[in-house]
C-alpha positions as CSV (number, residue, x, y, z in Angstrom):
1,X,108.2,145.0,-108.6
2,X,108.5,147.9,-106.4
3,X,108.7,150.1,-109.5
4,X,105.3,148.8,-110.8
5,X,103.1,149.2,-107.6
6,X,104.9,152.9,-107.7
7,X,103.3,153.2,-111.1
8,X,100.4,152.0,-109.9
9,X,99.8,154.6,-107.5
10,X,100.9,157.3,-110.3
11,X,98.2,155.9,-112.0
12,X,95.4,155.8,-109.6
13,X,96.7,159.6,-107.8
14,X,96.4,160.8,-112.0
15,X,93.2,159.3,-112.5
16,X,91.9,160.8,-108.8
17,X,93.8,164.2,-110.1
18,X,91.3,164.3,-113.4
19,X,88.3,163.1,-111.6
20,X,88.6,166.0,-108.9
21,X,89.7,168.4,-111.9
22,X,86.4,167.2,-113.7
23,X,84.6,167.7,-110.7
24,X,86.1,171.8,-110.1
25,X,84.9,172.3,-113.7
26,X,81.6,170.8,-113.0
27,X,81.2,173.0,-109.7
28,X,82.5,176.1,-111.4
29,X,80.4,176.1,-114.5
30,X,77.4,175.6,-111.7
31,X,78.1,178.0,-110.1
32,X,78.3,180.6,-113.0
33,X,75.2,179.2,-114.3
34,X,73.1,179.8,-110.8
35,X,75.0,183.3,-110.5
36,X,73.4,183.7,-114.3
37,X,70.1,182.7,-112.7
38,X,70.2,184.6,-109.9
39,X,70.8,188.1,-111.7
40,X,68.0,187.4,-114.3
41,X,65.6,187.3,-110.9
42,X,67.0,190.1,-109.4
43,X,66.4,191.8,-112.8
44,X,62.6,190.5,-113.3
45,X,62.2,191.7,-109.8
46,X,63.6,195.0,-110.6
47,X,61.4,195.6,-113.6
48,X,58.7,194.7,-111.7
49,X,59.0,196.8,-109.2
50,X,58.8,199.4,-111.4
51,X,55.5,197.7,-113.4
52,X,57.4,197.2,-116.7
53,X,58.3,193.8,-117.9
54,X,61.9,192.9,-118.6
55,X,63.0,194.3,-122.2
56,X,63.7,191.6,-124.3
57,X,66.0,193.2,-127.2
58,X,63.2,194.7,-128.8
59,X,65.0,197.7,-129.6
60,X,65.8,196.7,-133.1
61,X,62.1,196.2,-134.0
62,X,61.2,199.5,-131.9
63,X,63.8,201.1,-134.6
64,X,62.0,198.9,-137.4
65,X,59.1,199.9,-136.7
66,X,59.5,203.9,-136.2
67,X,60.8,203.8,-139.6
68,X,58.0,202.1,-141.0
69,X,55.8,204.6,-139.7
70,X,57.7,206.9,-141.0
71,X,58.0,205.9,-144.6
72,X,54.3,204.6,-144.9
73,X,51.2,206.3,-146.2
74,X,49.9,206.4,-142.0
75,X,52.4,208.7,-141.4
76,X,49.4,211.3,-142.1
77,X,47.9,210.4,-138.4
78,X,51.8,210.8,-136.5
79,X,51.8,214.6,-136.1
80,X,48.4,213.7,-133.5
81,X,50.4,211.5,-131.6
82,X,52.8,212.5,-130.2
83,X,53.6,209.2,-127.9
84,X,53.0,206.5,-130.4
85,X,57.0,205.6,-130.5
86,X,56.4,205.5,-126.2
87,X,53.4,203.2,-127.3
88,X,55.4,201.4,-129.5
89,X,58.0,200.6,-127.0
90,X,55.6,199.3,-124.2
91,X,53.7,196.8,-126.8
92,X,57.4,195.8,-128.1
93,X,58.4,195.2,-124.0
94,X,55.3,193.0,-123.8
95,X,54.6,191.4,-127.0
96,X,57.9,191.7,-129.0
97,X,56.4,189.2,-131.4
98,X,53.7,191.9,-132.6
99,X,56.4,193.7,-133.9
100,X,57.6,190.9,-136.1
101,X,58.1,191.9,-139.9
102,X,55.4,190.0,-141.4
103,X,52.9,191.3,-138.6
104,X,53.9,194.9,-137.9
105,X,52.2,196.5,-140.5
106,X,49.0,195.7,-139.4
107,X,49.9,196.2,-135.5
108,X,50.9,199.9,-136.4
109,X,47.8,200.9,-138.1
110,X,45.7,199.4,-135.2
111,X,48.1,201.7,-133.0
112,X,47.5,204.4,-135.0
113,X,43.6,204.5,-135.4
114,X,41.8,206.0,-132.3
115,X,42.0,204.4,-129.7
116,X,39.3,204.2,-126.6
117,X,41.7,202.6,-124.0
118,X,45.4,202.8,-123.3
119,X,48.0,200.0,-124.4
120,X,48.9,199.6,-120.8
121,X,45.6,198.0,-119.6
122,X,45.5,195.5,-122.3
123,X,45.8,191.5,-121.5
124,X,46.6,189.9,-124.0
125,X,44.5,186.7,-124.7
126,X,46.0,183.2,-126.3
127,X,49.8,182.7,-127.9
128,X,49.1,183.2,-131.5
129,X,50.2,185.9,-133.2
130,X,46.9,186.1,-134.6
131,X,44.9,185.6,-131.6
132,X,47.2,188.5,-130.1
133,X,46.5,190.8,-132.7
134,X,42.6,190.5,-132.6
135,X,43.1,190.8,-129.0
136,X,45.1,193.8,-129.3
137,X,42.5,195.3,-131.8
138,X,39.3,194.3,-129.3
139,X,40.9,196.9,-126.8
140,X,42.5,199.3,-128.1
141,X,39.4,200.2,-130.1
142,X,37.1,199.9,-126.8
143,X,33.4,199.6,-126.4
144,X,32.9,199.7,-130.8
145,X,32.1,196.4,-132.3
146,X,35.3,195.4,-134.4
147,X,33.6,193.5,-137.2
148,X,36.0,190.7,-138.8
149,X,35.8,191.8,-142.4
150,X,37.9,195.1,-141.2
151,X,40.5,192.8,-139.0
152,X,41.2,190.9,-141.9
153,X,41.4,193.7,-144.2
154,X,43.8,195.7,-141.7
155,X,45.8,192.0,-141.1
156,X,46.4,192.1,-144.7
157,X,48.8,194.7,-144.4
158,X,48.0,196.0,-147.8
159,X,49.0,199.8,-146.9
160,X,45.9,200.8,-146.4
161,X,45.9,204.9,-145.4
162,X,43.2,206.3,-143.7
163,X,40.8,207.6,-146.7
164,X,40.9,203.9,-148.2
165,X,39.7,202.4,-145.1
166,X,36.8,204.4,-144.8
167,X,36.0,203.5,-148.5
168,X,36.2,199.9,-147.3
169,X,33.8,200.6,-144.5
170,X,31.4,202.4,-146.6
171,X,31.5,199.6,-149.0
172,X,30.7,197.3,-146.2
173,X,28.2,199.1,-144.4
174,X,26.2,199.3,-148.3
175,X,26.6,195.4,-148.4
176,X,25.1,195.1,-145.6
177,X,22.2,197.4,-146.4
178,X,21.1,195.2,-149.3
């Protein structure tokens, strides 16, 4: 009998063991976790100190991108600008989803027409990609009307170069005539 109430206590010490083992792991994995935390704040609060939002891995889109502009009938505007790939960074820090693939197209040939106001005073207005876009477009090209029918032409992302545009606008500006 003695040797079962000795097993007993084995038993209840090993179960107090795991459950104090259990709770180590518990404390441990919170306390990495609110360490995790607290260097993501002190990194917002760095970046805002100095008025850029955190990078969110944009760089590969940044890249993307670049090489787009590069290989793409615009590429007649780049040797005018000469901080479009600055540009391009600052709209991938705050709007990394602009950059997306099936987007970007479009986004660089807004950032490539001339623009009134900077990139850094724009706010961008809704969630949607689209609603960011039309945003996007509204201020970069300032106090001239945007009218819809060039948005969606642009949004198609149909490669448009400069001289092609215009022959859309002309052909507008006549429909509108008659």
């Amino acid at each position: 009998m003695g040797n079962q109430g000795k097993k007993g206590l084995t038993r209840a010490r090993r179960a107090a063991m795991r459950k104090k083992s259990i709770e180590d792991q518990a404390r441990t994995r919170d306390k990495k976790r609110r360490s995790l935390i607290e260097q993501e704040r002190i990194a917002r609060n760095f970046a805002r100190t100095l008025g850029k939002p955190p990078a969110t891995a944009p760089s590969r889109r940044v890249e993307e991108a670049w090489t787009l502009l590069h290989t793409h009938p615009w590429r007649e505007n780049l040797g005018k600008r000469t901080h479009t790939r600055a540009v391009i960074q600052d709209l991938a820090d705050r709007r990394p989803r602009l950059l997306a693939p099936d987007i970007m197209e479009p986004v660089l040939a807004i950032i490539l027409i001339t623009r009134v106001r900077s990139l850094e005073s724009w706010q961008p207005v809704g969630k949607g990609l689209r609603a960011n876009f039309l945003s996007l477009a509204a201020h970069l090209l300032g106090p001239y009307p945007v009218p819809k029918f060039l948005l969606e032409v642009i949004m198609q992302g149909d490669g448009l170069t400069t001289p092609e545009l215009f022959r859309h606008l002309r052909a507008a500006r006549r429909a509108q005539v008659l």
